[in-house]
C-alpha positions as a Python dict, from the first residue, in 0.01 Angstrom:
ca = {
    (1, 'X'): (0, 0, 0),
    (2, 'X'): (227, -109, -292),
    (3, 'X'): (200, -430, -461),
    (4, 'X'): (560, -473, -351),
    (5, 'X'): (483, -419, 8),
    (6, 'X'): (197, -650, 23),
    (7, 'X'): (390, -928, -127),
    (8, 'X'): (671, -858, 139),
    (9, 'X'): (389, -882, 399),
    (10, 'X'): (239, -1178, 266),
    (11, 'X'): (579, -1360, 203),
    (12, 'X'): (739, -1279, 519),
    (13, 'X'): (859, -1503, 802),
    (14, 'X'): (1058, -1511, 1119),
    (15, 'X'): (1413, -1620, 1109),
    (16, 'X'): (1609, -1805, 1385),
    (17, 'X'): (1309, -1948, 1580),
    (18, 'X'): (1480, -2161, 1855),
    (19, 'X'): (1335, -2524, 1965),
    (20, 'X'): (1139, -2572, 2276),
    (21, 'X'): (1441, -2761, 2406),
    (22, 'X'): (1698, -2502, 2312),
    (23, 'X'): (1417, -2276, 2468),
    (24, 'X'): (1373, -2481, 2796),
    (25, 'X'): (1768, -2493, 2865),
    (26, 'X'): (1820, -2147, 2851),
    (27, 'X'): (1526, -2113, 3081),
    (28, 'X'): (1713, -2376, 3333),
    (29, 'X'): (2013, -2143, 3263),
    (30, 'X'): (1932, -1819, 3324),
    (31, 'X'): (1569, -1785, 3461),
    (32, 'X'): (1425, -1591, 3301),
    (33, 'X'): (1416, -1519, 2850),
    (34, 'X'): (1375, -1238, 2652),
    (35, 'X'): (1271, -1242, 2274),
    (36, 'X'): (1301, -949, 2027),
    (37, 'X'): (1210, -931, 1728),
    (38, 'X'): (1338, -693, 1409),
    (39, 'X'): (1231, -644, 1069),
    (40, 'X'): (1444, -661, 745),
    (41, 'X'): (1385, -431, 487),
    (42, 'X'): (1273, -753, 286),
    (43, 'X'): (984, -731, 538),
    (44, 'X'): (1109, -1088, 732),
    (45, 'X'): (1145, -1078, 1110),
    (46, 'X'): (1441, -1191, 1284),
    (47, 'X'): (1425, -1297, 1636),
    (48, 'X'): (1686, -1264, 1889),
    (49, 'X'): (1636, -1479, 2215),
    (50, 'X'): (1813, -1278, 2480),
    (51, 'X'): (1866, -1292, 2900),
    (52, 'X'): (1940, -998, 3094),
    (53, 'X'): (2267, -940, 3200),
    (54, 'X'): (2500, -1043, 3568),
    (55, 'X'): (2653, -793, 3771),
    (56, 'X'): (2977, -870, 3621),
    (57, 'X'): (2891, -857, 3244),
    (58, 'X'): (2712, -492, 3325),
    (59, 'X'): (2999, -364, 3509),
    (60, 'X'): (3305, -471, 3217),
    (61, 'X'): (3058, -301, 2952),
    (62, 'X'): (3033, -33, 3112),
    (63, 'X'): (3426, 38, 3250),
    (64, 'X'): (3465, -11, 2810),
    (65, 'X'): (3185, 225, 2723),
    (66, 'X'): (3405, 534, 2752),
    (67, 'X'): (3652, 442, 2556),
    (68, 'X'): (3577, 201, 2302),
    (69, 'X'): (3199, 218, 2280),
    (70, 'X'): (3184, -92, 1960),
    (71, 'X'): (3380, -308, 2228),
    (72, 'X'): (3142, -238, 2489),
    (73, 'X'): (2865, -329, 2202),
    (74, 'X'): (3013, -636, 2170),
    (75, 'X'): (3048, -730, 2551),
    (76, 'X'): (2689, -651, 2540),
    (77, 'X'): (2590, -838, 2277),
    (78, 'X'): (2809, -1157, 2287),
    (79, 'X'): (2714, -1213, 2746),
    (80, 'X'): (2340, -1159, 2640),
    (81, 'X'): (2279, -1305, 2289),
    (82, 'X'): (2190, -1713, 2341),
    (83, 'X'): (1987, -1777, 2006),
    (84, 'X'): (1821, -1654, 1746),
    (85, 'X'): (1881, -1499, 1322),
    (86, 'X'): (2228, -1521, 1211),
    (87, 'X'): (2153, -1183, 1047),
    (88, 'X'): (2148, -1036, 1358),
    (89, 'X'): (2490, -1137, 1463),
    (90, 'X'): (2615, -1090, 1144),
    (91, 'X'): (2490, -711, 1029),
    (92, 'X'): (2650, -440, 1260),
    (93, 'X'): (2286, -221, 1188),
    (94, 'X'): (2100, -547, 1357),
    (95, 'X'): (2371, -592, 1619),
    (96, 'X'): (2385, -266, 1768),
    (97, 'X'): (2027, -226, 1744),
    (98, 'X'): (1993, -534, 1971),
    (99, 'X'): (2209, -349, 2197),
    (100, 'X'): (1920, -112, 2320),
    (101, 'X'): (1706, -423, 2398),
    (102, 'X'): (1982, -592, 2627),
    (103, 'X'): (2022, -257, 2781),
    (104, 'X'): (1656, -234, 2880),
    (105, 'X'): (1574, -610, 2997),
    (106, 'X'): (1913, -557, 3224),
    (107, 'X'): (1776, -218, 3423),
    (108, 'X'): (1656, -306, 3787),
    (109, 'X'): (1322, -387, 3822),
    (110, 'X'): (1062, -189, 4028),
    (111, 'X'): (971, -339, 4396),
    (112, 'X'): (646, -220, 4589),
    (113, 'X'): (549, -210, 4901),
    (114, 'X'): (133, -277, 4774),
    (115, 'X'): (60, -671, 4750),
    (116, 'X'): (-119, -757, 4446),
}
């Protein structure tokens, strides 16, 4: 490892940590939170706090998706996106990457018919 590297690794830290209280309304909000985390190529991590998204938000992304796939980015982003690095609403590379993680905590979950 590079001297460069290391001191990127040793140096880093995570941007946009949220308070417990900011934390705990969201949670009263919405259930149930989702962090993600990124990596700048400055080695810092940048944390997006996240909740999965309604019916309604799901169904006018996806009606855009078609035809104006950045709008339906942004319908994504914006109905999901409660906290977190500015970088990550402010870079389009961190913003649509976020977009994949909002599209996975929103699938439907799995039921069973085995109790645990």
């Amino acid at each position: 490892m590079d001297t460069k590297k290391q001191t990127n690794k040793k140096n880093s830290k995570i941007i946009g940590i949220a308070t417990a209280t900011e934390i705990a309304k969201w949670k009263a909000d919405h259930t149930f939170i989702f962090e993600r985390y990124v990596t700048d190529p400055d080695g810092n991590h940048h944390i997006a706090y996240l909740k999965a998204l309604n019916f309604t938000e799901l169904e006018a992304a996806e009606q855009t998706l078609e035809s104006d796939p950045e709008d339906a980015a942004n319908i994504f982003f914006n109905a999901s996106f409660l906290g977190g690095s500015d970088t990550i609403k402010n870079y389009l590379q961190f913003k649509v990457g976020l977009v994949e993680a909002i599209t996975e905590i929103s699938k439907p979950v799995s039921f069973t018919a085995k109790k645990p």
